[in-house]
N, C-alpha and C positions, 0 to 999 in steps of 0.2 A: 194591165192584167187582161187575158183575156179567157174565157170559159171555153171550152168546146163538146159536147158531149155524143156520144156513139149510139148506135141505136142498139148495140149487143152492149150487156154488161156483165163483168166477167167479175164475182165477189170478191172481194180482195181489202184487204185494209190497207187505207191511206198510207201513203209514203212521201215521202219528198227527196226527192233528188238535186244533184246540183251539175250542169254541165257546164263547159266554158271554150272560149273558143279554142283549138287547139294551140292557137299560136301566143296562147298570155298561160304564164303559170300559177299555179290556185295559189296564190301565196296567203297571207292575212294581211290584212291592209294595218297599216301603225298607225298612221294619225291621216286626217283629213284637213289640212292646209288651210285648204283654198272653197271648200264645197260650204262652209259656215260661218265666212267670214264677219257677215254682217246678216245675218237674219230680220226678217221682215215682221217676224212678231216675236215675242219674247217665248212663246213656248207651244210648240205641235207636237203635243201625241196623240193627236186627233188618226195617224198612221202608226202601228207599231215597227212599221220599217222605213226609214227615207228614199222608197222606191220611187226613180218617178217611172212610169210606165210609158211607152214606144208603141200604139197600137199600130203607125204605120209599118213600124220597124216588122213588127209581128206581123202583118196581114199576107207579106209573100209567101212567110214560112206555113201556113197552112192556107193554102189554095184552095185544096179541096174537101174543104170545111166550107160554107157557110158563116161568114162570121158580121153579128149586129154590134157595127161599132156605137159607141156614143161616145159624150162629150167626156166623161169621165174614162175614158181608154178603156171602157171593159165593156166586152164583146159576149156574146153567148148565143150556142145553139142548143134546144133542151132535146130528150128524145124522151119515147113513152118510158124507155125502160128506166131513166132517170141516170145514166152514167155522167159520170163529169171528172174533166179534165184540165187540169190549170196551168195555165205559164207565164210566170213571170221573169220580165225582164229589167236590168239594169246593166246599162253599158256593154257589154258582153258577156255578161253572167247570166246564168238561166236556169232560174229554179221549175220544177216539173212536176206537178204534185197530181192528185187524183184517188177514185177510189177504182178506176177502173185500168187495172193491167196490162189488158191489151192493148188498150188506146192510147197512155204512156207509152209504150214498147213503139206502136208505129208513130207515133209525133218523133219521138227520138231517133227513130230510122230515115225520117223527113228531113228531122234539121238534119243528120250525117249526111244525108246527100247534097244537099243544099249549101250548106255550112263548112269549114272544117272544124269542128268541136273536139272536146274531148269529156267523157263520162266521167264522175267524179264519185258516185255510186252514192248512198244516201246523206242527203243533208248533215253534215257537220260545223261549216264555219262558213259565214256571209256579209260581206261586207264589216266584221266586225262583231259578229254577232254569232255566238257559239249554241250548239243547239246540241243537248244529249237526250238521250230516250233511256227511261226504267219503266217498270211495272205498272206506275203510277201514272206516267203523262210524259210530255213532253218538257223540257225544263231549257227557259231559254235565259243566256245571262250573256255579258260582257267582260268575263274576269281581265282576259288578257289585255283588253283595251285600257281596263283601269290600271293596270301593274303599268304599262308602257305610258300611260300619263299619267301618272306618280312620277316613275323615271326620270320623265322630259320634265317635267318642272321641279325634281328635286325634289321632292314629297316620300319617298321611298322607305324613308329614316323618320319620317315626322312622328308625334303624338296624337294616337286616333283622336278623334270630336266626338262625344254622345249624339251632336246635334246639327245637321247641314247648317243651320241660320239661329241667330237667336231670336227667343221669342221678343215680342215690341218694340225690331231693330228699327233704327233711324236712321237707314242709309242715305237717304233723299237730302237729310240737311246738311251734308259733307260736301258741298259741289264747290265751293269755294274752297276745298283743300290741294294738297300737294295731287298733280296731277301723275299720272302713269302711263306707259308706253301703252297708244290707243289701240296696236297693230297686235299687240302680243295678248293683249286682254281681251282681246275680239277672237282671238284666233282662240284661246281656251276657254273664252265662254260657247261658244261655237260645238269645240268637243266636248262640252260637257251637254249642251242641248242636243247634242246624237246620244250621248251618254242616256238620258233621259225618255228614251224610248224603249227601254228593258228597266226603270228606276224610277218607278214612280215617287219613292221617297224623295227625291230631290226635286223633283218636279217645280213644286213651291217656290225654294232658295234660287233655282236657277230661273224661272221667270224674276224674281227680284231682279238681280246682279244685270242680267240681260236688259233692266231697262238703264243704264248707265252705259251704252255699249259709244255712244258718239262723245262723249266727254265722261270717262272717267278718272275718279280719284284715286289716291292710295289704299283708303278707307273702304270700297266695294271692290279694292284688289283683296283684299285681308279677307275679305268675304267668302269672294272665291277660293282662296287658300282654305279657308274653314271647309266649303264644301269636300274640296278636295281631303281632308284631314278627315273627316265623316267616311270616307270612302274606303283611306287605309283601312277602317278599323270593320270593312264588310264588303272585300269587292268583288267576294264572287258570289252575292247576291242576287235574286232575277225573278223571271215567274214563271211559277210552272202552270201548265196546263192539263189539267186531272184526264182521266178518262169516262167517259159518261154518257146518257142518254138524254141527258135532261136539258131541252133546247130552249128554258124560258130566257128574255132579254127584260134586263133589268138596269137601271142607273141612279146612281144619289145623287144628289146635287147641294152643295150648301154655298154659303154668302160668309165672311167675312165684316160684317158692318162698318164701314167708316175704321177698316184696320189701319189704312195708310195714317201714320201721325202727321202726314207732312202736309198732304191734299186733304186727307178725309175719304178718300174713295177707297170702295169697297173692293174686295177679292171674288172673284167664282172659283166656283171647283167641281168637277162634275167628272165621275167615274163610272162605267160602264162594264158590266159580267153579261156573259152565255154560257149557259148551263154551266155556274157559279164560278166561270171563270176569267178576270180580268183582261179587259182587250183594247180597252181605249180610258183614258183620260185626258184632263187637261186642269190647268192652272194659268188664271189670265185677271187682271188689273181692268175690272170694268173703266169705261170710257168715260163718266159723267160722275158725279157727286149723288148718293143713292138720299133720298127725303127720310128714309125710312129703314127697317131690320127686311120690313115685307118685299118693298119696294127692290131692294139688293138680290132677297133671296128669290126674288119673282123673275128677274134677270135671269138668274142662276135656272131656275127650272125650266125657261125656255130655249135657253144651249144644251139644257140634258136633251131635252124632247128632239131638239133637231137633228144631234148625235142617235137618237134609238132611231129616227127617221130615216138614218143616212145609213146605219146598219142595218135596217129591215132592207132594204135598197139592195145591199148588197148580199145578201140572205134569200132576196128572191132570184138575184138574179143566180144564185148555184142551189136554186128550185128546192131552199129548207122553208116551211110555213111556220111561221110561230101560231100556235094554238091557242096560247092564249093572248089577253092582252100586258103589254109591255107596260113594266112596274116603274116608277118614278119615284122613289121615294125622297123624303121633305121633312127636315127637323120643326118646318115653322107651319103653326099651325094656321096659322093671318094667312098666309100665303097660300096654302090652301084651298084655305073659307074666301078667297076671292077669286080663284081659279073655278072655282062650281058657283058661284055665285051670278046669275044671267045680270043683274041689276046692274044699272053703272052707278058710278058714286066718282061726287068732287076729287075725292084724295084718290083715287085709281086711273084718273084722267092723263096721266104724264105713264103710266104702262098701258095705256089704249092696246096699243097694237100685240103687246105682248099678250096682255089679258086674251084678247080675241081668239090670236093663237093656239094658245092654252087650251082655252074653253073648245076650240074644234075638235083639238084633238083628244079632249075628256068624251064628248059628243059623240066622236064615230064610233067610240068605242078602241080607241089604237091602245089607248095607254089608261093607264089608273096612278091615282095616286096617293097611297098608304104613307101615313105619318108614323116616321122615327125618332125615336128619342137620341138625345144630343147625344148620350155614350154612345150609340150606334149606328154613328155617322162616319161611315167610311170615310168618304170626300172631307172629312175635316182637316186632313193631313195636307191639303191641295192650296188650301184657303188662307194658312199664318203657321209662324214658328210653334215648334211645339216645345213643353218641356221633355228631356227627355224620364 
């Protein structure tokens, strides 16, 4: 991604456009093959889109910009007057956003000259990912992706599921069962972890399934068919995005305790709003055996903090200040009373590092941390089956 901003700025409400090169036609993309084959963690929506971004690709096309690369591909120039201008790229798609008109208008006359593109007029369909505007917000879903992977697996006809996964499922102990084509169960768990970048309900089920991707059974296929069966029965589900002024950054976090029957290891779950609306989550299978409900959920609250860290990051660099400080909230109260606690203590010695963490960022004042009660834990949907 990269930013660029003008020193004239011309009011105008945000747009998003879509251009492409001239020479590919905007089709919709049906399935993704080969890009998911084998994923390297069970679940990122740490990105709500699987952009990867090209800043060298970008750097010719605006020359005469000024442009601060870094390591995360995004560039930016600010001006007094605060206009901003955004372009993202993937493969040869190029979305064009901003709140300043003019500046859009001459980047777009740039790439034409440069480029052969072609204009596609406002953002409607991207990689899979459909995007309509009402009254209220922007509302982004994946209908057609689901109807065409229903299709290809023959799910079209099936009996919807109230529920992706069930709740205190024991997929882990089936490994010695009837095995299943490894190539085809890779390839749809795959599309279902794109899937899960506009779905956060699934979020959950599809870290499970995905950790079975080098040897699975018939038993974590049936799985996937259930996810897929949850889907019939709601696929043009998604999230919208309200309209508003209200820029505070906010995330839950909760833990899982010793959910795995199989290991004992705990779940995280950790979701993130701006200006109360949904932008980032994830669902991930802590790494070690938690001692503790604190110890788990303490985990848990230092992948929220790093996530609100990583969005202020990106917040400053297209020049929004949050004003106040970024809320954290935590159904465990332990967890906590040891995060404000300076004292060390024997049983906190195995989250050292984390504690420390924690406590800096209580310190500078970045973040707070208000305690939620268990009904209103967002993030709990992240963390184990629910009923439905």
């Amino acid at each position: 991604m990269l930013v660029k901003t003008s020193p004239v700025q011309t009011k105008s409400t945000p747009e998003v456009e879509l251009i492409s090169r001239g020479d590919s036609e905007a089709k919709p993309i049906e399935s993704f093959p080969n890009l998911f084959e084998e994923p390297s963690r069970p679940i990122n929506p740490t990105l709500t889109m699987p952009l990867k971004v090209y800043s060298r690709r970008i750097k010719p096309v605006i020359n005469p910009v000024q442009v601060q690369e870094t390591e995360s591909s995004l560039g930016n120039e600010h001006s007094a007057s605060g206009g901003v201008t955004v372009l993202i790229v993937y493969v040869d798609d190029i979305i064009v956003t901003g709140n300043d008109s003019d500046e859009k208008e001459a980047l777009r006359k740039y790439l034409a000259k440069e480029f052969e593109i072609k204009d596609l007029g406002k953002l409607k369909y991207f990689l899979g990912i459909e995007v309509a505007r009402s009254k209220e917000g922007i509302f982004v879903s994946q209908q057609k992706y689901v109807l065409d992977l229903l299709e290809e697996t023959g799910k079209l006809g099936c009996r919807p599921s109230d529920t992706p996964i069930e709740p205190n499922h024991r997929l882990a102990e089936f490994m010695e069962g009837e095995p299943t084509d490894k190539g085809m169960y890779q390839r749809l768990v795959g599309k279902l972890i794109y899937l899960s970048h506009t779905r956060p309900d699934i979020a959950y089920a599809v870290s499970v399934v995905s950790q079975f991707m080098q040897n699975p059974k018939d038993v974590q296929l049936h799985a996937v068919y259930q996810i897929l069966q949850y889907l019939k029965g709601s696929p043009g589900r998604g999230i919208l995005f309200r309209k508003g002024t209200n820029m505070e950054l906010e995330a839950y976090t909760d833990a899982d305790y010793a959910g795995s029957l199989t290991d004992r290891r705990s779940t995280s779950g950790y979701c993130t709003f701006l200006g109360g609306n949904l932008v980032t989550w994830r669902s991930k299978k802590q790494p070690v055996v938690a001692r503790s409900s604190s110890e788990a959920e303490f985990r848990s609250m230092a992948q929220g903090i790093c996530e609100l860290l990583w969005l202020k990051i990106i917040l400053n660099d297209l020049k929004i200040k949050l004003e106040t400080p970024m809320k954290l909230y935590c159904d465990n109260k332990s967890a906590i009373n040891i995060a404000h606690n300076p004292v060390q203590h024997d049983r906190t010695k195995h989250v050292e590092v984390d504690r420390h963490f924690i406590k800096e960022k209580l310190e500078s004042g970045l973040i707070c941390t208000p305690y939620i009660s268990t009904e209103g834990q967002l993030a709990d949907i992240l963390t184990k089956g629910l009923a439905s």
